[in-house]
N, C-alpha and C positions, 0 to 999 in steps of 0.2 A: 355478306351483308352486315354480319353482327362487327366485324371487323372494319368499314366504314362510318357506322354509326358511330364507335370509338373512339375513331380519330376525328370524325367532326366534335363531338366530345371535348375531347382536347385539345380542340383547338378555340373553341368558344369560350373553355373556361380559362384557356392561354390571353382569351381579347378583352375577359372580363377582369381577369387580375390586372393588366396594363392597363386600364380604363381605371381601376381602382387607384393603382398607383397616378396617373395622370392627376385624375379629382385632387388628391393628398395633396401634388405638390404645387397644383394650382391654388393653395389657399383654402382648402375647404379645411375644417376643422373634423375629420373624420375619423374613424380609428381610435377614440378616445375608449380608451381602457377604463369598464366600469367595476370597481371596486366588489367587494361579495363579504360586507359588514355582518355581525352579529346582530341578533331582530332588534337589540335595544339601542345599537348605535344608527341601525337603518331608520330607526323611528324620533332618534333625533336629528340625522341629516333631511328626514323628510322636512322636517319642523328650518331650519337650515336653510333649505329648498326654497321655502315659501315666502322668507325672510331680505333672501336677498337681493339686492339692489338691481335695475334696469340698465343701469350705467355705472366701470370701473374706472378709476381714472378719466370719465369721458371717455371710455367702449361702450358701444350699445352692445347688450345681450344678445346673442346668435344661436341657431342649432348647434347640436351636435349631435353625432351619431356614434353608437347608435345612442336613441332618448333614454334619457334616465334622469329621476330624480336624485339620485349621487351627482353626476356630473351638471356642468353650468360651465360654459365660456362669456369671453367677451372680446371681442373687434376683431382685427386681421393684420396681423398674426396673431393668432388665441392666445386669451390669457384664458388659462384653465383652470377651473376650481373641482378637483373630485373629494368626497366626505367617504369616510367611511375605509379609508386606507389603513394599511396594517403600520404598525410601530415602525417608526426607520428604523435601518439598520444600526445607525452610529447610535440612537439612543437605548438598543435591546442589552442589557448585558448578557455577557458570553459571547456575543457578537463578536468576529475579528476586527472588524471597523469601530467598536462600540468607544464612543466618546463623552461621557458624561460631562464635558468644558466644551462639548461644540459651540461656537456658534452660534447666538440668539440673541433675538432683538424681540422688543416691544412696542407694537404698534396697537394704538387707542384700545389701552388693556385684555391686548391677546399676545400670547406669547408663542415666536415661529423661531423653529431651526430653518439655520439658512444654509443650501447645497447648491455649490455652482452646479452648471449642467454645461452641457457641451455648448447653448445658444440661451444664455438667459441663467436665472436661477430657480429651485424648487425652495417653496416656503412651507413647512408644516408645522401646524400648530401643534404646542408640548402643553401636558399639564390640565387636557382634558378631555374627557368620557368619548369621545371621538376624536379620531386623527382628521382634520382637513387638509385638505395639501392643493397647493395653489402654484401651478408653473407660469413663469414671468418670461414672455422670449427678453433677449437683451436690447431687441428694438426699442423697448419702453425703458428709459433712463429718467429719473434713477428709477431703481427695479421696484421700492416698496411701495410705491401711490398704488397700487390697485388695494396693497394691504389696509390702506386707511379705508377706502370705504365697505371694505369686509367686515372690520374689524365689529362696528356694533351686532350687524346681522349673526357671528359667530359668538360673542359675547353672550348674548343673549337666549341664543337656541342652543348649544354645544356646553353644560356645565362642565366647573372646574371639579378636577379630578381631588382635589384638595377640601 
């Protein structure tokens, strides 16, 4: 007995991982990896949170799962905003990748490292008291209009580390 129950077991949790996987690739915005900030950068990504805009670029605001006030998307394919990320690699020194000339642009005075990704780019913002990091799929050309209308909500909630 104990050795059917088992394999029903494992079989349901074998229909609930490919149900998972389906959801994913149908478009839902799920699986979003939620950051695990220090209490003071969580307490300015909440402020962050609260800040930001209904609409990216003309994306309307979506779930995401699971819910958190670190994460926030926008349309389909997701443009992803999570706060509260750890230092990129290329800007850590001692880093192997560490690049102090990466990369970076200025969008309505916030300052982002720019990282291709395999379908779009990663945008994170340098130079203050919390990392934001913003994924662009490459659907959205050019890639930085969602950055403009970020840019005051993070201006504003996220101080300069300076």
């Amino acid at each position: 007995m104990y050795r059917r129950v088992a394999l029903v077991s494992v079989s349901a949790v074998a229909c609930l991982s490919a149900a998972a996987v389906w959801i994913s690739a149908s478009g839902d915005a799920g699986g979003v990896a939620v950051p695990s900030p220090s209490a003071s950068a969580a307490r300015l990504c909440g402020a962050l949170h609260d800040a930001l805009p209904e609409k990216v670029d003309g994306l309307s605001k979506r779930s995401l799962s699971p819910v958190s006030d670190l994460t926030t998307g926008w349309g389909d394919p997701t443009v992803v905003l999570r706060c509260g990320v750890p230092r990129p690699e290329m800007l850590t020194p001692g880093n192997p990748v560490y690049n102090p000339t990466a990369d970076v642009v200025e969008v309505n005075g916030v300052s982002w490292l720019i990282e291709p990704t395999g379908d779009g780019y990663r945008f994170t913002t340098t130079g203050r008291k919390a990392f934001v990091e913003v994924t662009v799929p490459a659907r959205y050309q050019p890639e930085v209009n969602p950055l403009t209308d970020l840019g005051h909500a993070v201006r504003t909630t996220i101080p300069s580390e300076l």
